[in-house]
N, C-alpha and C positions, 0 to 999 in steps of 0.2 A: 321376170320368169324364174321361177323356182327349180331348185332340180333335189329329188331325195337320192341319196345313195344308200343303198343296202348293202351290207359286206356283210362275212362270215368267216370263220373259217373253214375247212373242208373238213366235212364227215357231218354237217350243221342244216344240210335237205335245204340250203337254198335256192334254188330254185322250185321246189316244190313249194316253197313258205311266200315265195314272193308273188307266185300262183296265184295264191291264197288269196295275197292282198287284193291282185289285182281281178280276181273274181269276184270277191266280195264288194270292192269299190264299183266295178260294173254294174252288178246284179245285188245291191242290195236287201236284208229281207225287207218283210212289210213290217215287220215291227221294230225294223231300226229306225234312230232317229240321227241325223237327218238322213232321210229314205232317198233322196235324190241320188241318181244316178250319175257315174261321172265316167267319161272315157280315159282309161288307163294306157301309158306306152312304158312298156318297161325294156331297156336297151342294154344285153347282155356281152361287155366286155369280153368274159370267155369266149363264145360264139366265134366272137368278131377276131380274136385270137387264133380258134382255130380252121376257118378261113382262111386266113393268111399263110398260115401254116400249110393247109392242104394244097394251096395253091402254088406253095414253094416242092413241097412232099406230096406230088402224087402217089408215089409208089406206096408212101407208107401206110399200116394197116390196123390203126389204131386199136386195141384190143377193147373189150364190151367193159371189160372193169371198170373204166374211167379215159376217155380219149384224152382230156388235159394231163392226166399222168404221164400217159406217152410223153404228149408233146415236152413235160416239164421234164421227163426222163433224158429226150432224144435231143433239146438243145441246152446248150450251158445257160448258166446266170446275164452272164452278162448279154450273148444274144436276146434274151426276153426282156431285160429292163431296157435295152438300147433299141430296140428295133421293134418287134412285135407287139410287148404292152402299150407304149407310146401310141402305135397307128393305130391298133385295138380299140385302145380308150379314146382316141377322137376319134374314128369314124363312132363308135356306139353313140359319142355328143352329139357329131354332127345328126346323126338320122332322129336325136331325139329332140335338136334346135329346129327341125327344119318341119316338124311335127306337129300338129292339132289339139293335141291332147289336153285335158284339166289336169292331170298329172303325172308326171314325166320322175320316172325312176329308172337309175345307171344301178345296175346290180354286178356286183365285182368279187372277186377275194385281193384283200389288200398284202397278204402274204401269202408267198410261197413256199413248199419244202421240194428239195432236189433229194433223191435217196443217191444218185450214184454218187453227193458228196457232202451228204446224210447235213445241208444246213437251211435251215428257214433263211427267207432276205424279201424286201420290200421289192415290190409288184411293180410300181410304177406312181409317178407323181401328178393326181385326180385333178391337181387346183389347175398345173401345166397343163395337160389335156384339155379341159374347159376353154381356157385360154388360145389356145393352138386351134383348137377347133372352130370359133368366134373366128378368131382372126381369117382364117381359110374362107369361110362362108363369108365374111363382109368383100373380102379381097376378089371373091367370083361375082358378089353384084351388088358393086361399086355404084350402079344408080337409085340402085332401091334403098334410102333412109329410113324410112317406117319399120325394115325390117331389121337394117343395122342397128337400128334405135333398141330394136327390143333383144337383139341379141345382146347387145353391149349391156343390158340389165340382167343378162340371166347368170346365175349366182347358185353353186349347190346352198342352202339352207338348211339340210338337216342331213346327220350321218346317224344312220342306225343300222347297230352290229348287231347280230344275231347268236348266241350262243347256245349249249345244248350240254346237259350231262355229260362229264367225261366217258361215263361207260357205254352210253349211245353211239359217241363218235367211232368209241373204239369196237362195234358191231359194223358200223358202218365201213371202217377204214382196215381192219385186220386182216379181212379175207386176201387169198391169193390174187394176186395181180392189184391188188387195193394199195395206198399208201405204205403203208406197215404192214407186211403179209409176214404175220406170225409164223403161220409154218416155215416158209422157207428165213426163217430168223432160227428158229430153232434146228433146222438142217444144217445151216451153214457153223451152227457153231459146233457141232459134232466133228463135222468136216474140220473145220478149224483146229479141234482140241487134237485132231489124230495127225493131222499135218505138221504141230506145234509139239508132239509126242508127249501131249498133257495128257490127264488121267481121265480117261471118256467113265464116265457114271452107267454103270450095272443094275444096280437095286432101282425097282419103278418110284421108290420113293425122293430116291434123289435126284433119279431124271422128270420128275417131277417140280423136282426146286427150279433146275434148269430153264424147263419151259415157264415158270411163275414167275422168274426173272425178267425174261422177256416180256411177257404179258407186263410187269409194272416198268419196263424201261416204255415202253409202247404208251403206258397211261401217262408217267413223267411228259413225255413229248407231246402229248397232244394236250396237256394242261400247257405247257410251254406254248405252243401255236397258238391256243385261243387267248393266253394273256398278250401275245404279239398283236394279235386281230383286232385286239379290245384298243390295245395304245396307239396303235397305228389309225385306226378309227378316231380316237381322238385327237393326236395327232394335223389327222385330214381336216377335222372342226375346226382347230384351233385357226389353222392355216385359212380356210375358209370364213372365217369369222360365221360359224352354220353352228347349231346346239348339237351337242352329239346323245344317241342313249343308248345304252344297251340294252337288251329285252331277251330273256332266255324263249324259246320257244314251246316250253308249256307251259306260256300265256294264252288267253284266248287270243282269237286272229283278230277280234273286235277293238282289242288292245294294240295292236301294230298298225290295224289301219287307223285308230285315233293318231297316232305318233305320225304316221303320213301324211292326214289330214291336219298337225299340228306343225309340221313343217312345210305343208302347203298355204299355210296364213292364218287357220282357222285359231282364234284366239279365245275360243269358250270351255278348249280343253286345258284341263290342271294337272301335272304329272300331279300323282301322289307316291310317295313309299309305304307301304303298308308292314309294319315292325309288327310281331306278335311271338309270344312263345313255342318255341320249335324242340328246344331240349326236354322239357318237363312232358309234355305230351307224349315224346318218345317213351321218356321212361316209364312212363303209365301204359304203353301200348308193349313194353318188352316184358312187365310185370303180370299183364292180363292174362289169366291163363288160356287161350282161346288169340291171343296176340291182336286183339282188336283192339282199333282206335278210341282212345275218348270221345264223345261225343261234341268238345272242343269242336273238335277239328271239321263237324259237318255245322255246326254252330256258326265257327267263324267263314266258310266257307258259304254260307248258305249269306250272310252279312256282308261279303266281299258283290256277289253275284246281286244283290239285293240294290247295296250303294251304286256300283256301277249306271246303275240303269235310270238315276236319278237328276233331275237337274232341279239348278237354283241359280235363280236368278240369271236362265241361260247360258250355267254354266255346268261341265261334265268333268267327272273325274277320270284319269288314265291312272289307276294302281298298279304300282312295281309290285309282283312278291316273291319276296325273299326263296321262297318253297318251289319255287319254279324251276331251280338247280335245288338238286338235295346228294349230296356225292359224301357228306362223310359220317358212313352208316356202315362200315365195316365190323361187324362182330366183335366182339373182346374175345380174348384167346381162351378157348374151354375147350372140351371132351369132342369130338366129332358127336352129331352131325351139324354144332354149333359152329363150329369153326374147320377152313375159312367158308365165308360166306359172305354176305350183306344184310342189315337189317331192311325191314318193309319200308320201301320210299314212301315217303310225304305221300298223300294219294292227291291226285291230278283234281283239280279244279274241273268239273263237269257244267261247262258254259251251252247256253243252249244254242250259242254261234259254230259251236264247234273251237278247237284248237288249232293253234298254229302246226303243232304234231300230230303226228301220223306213228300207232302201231305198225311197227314192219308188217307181220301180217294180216295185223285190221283184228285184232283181239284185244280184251285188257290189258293194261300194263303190267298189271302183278303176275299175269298168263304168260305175260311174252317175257319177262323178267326170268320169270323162274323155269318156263321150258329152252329156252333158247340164250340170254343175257350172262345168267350166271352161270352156264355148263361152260359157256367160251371162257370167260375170266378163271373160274376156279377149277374146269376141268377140260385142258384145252386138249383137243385134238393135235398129237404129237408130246403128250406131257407122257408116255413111254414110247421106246422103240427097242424092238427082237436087237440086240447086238449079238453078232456073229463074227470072230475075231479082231475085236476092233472096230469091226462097218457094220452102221443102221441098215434094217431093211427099210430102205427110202419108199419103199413103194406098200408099207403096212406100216403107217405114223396109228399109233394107238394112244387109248385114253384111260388113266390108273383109275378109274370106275364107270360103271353104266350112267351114273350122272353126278351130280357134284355132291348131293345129300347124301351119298357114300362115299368122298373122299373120307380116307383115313389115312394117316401120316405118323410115324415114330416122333417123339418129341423132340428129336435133333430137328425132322426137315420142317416139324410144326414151327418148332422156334426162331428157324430161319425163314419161314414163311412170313411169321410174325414183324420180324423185323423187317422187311421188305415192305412190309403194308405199314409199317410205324412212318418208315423217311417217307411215303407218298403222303399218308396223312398230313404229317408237317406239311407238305407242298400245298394241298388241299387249306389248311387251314387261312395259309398265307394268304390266298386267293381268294379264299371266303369272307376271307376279314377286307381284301380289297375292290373285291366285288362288292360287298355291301354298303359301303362308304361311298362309292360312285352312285349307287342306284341314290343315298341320299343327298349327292353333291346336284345330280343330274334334276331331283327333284322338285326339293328345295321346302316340300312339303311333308311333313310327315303327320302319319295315323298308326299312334301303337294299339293295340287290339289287346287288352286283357294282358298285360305285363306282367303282373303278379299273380298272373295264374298258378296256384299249385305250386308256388315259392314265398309269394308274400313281400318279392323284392324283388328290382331289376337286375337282369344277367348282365356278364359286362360287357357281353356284346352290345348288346341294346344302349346301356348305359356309352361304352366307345361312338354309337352313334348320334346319339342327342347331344355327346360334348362336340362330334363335327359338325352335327347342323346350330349348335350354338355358338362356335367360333365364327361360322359362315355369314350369321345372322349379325355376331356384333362387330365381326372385321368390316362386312358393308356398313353399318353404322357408322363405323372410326370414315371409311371412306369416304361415304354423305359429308362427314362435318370438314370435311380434308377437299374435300370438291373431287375426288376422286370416284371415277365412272368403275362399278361392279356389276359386270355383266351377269354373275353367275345368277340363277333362280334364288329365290326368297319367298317363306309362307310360315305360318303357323305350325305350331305341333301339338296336335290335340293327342289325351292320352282317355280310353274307354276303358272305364272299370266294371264290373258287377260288383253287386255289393255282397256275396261272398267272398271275393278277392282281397276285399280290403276291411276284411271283419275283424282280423288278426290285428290289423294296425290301431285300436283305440284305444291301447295300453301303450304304444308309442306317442302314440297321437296326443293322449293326454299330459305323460311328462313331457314332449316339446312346449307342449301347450302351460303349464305350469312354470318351465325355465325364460321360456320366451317373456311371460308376462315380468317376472319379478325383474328381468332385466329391462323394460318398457316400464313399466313403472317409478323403476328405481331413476333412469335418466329422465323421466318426464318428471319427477319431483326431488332431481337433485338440490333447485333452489329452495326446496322449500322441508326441508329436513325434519321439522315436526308432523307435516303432513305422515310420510316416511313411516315416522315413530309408531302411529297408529296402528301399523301390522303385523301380523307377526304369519306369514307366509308358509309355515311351516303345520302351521292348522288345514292347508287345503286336501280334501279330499271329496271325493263322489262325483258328482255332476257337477260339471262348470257352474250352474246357476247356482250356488249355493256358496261358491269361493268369498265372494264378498263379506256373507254375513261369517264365515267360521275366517276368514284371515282378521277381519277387525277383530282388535284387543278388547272386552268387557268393562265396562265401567270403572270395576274393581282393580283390574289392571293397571289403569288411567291415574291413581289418585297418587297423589304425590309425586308424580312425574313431571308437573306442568303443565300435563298437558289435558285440554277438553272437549269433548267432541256437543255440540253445539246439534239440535236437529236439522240445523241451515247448512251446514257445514259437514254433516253427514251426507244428506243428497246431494251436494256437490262433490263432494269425496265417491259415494257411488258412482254419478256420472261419469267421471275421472274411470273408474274401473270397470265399468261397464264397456265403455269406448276402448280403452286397452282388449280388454277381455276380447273383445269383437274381432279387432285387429288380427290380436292373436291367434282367434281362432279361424280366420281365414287363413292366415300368412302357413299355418302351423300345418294346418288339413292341405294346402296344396303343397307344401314339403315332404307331406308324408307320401301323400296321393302320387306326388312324381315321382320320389323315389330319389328328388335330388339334394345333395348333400348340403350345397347353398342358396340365397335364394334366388332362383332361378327368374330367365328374361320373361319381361312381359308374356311375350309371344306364346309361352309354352303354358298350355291350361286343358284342365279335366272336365270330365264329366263322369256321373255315376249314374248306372240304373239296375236296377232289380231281376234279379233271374235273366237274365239276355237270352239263354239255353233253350228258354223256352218262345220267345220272337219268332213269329213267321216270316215270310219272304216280306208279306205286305208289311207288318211289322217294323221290320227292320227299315224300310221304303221310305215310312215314315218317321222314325227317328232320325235317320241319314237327311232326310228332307229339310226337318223342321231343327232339328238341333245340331248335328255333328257337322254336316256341310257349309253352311254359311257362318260357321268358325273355321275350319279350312281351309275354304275361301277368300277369307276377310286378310287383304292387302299386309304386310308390315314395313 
């Protein structure tokens, strides 16, 4: 018996996400494949938490904000990991052991925050619960084997953590009575400063900095929560001996329920990582005058939706992408109305499944971004307040403009703005760089997408990831010949060029191609040194075919050297250089084509095709079909 657990952290709409799955697993469309219908139990831990709780606390009156706040406000730490989470998570096992269902998901948060003692701490112990719960159920019916039997096999299998934009959570989580209720964060420290007979700020420009403070201690914490979420998720895998993944939630939902169905047994799904240029396109879209996208970008998208929906050989791809979380797009420091701000997120993958996310109000995202997202972060309600000897009028928190495209700030509080968003950035970065290493640890397969888009060379990000899925690839080598068992995934890494991308490269292309040869030739005829003598290597130019006859030395050259070229001994001497040349120029063009600096493991190989830009959906359907996927695919 299998069991999926879903966790998240809070501000991350799980329960609305895990909905999803299980509507979509239900009620599948007609154009999915496989269309079969499957009855979903999904058993919610919190629920079952506050239950318990209301059963203890009647009187209490849970406020609409979040009822588990309360509860997590109203008792200590150690009450909920000793007592409540424990019985929580095994009764939610036992109703999901004792159940019908084709697939059975425990949906939880594996971490918690307490604000009245402002610390995050682990939930409770999922593998224990499992176990406890088993145990109770065999121990009630003691005569029935068939069903002990099958509990004693049930086993969570897969952990998948859900994550979500920092600045989403913190719309989700900021409001009053919410996890982090900004405003009364910014009350209290007025309160504070006047208590403390510190210098309470006057100018709306500084009481401004004030409240921006807050706002980025608010975004620090909740990147801090969701890297607990993530570890402790893995963590749970480990423990379980189950595959863990992460999946931001603007994925499509078709994507989460594959991962279900992949931790349910189904063995025809492939994670994939999908690597593809994220910086250069930015730049292109902040250059535009009109701030529109390159066409990239509906290009590779339109290639992602395309591949998806392809099989080979009975086999389907699950693509990770990286774009799914896009959080470090903060402005560079200029003139108002450029700064602060955020630049245009990555735009949302338009699945025709629908997404795992949900606009707050069910409008665009660049709509709800820019009416609602950024007025909280850069023009928060409470960023002024009327001071009147010392004390806010608490009951008129005001906003230092009508919306954020007229914040304007003195270059003191700009500069101190500035750096405030630099140390988050750092934080962001960290996380970026270790988020994207999981998605390719988790994977095991990678698809870069036009890497030298509009650079002509890999970033180093890209590059930092092809040397971890290369380490991964030859560590389990060393371990195969060691007899040492490597559980992690393992695949291919195909890299897709256009052949504008890689037009720049045939003036590299050629001197590798030129150094490579003279050094294969010179060791393929060290023993034979008059051979050797007959070139003079420094004649090569134009096209490869031609190197032969301009590196041979001339008759005239020849005479009195000793040495004599023979017509018999010429076409063997061609042959000889012809076969180098080849080499070379294989060995040479996929060094260049990768981008990597030595020569790289089997496993890793290109493909090139023409104008991609212009590929229709079917197009791409079939390229994905016939060429790119059943290199993907193909074992290592």
């Amino acid at each position: 018996m299998r069991i999926v657990v879903v966790n998240a952290p809070s501000g991350v709409a799980l329960t609305a996400t895990t909905d999803k799955i299980r509507a979509f697993l239900a009620n599948p469309p007609t154009d999915y494949k496989p269309a079969s219908k499957a009855t979903v139990d999904v058993e919610d831990v919190e629920s079952e938490l506050l239950d318990l709780f209301r059963a203890h606390y009647p009187n209490e009156k849970p406020s609409a904000a979040g009822p588990m706040q309360d509860v997590l406000t109203r008792l200590p730490r150690d009450a909920i990991t000793q007592y409540y989470w424990p019985r929580a998570a095994k009764s939610a096992f036992k109703k999901l052991l004792t159940g019908q269902s084709d697939v059975r998901i425990v949906r939880c948060h594996l971490t918690y925050y307490r604000e009245a003692t402002r610390e995050f701490y682990a939930a409770g112990d999922v593998h224990r619960a499992l176990a406890e719960a088993i145990a109770e159920l065999k121990s009630a019916s003691p005569e029935d084997a068939s069903l002990a039997e099958r509990w004693a096999e049930a086993r969570v299998a897969l952990v998948l953590t859900f994550i979500d934009d920092v600045f989403d959570m913190f719309h989700r989580l900021s409001g009053e009575e919410q996890v982090f209720p900004l405003l009364s964060y910014i009350k209290d420290e007025y309160h504070r400063r006047k208590n403390e007979d510190r210098d309470i700020p006057s100018a709306p420009s500084d009481q401004y900095v004030l409240a921006f403070e807050h706002v980025i201690t608010i975004l620090h914490r909740l990147l801090e929560w969701r890297s607990r979420e993530m570890t402790s998720g893995d963590m749970l895998a480990r423990r379980c001996d189950a595959e863990h993944f992460v999946l931001a939630i603007k994925h499509a939902t078709e994507t989460a329920v594959s991962l279900v169905r992949l931790g349910n047994g189904d063995g025809s799904l492939m994670p994939v990582y999908l690597s593809h240029p994220i910086s250069e396109p930015r730049r292109l879209q902040k250059k535009h005058p009109a701030k529109e996208w390159d066409k990239f970008v509906t290009e590779f998208q339109t290639f992602v939706e395309a591949a998806a929906e392809v099989q080979v050989d009975g086999k389907r791809a699950i693509f990770f992408m990286p774009t799914a979380i896009d959080e470090l797009r903060f402005a560079d420091l200029a003139p108002p109305p450029n700064f602060p701000t955020l630049e245009r997120r990555w735009p949302l993958i338009q699945h025709k499944h629908g997404l795992l996310y949900d606009t707050p109000p069910g409008q665009d995202y660049e709509a709800f971004e820019s009416a609602v997202l950024l007025n909280e972060i850069f023009n928060p309600l409470g960023g002024t307040y009327k001071i009147t000897e010392g004390f806010i009028d608490e009951d008129e928190p005001g906003k230092l403009a009508d919306t954020y495209k007229e914040v304007q700030l003195p270059d003191p509080s700009m500069n101190a703005v500035h750096g405030l968003v630099g140390g988050l950035q750092q934080q962001m970065k960290i996380q970026l760089a270790i988020r994207d290493h999981a998605l390719v640890r988790q994977s095991g397969r990678l698809l870069l997408y036009r890497p030298f888009f509009a650079k002509g060379s890999l970033t180093g990000g890209v590059e930092a990831e092809l040397n971890n899925w290369s380490v991964l690839l030859q560590t389990a080598s060393e371990f195969r010949r060691k007899a040492i068992d490597s559980s992690w995934r393992l695949g291919p890494a195909i890299v897709i060029h256009d052949a504008s991308d890689v037009a720049k490269l045939n003036e590299l292309l050629e001197k590798r191609m030129k150094t490579n040869l003279i050094k294969r030739l010179t060791l393929k005829l060290q023993h034979e040194p008059e051979k050797l003598g007959l070139f003079d290597f420094d004649r090569m130019s134009g096209p490869p075919e031609f190197w032969f006859d301009q590196a041979l030395k001339p008759e005239n050259e020849l005479l009195g050297t000793g040495s004599t070229l023979t017509r018999t001994k010429k076409q063997s001497l061609k042959l000889i250089f012809q076969e180098a040349l080849a080499d070379v120029a294989r060995d040479s063009r996929r060094m260049a084509y990768l981008g990597w600096p030595s020569e790289p493991p089997r496993e890793l190989d290109y493909v090139c095709y023409e104008k991609l830009a212009e590929q229709t959906h079917l197009g791409f359907q079939k390229l994905a079909r016939e060429e790119i996927l059943p290199k993907l695919f193909a074992e290592v």
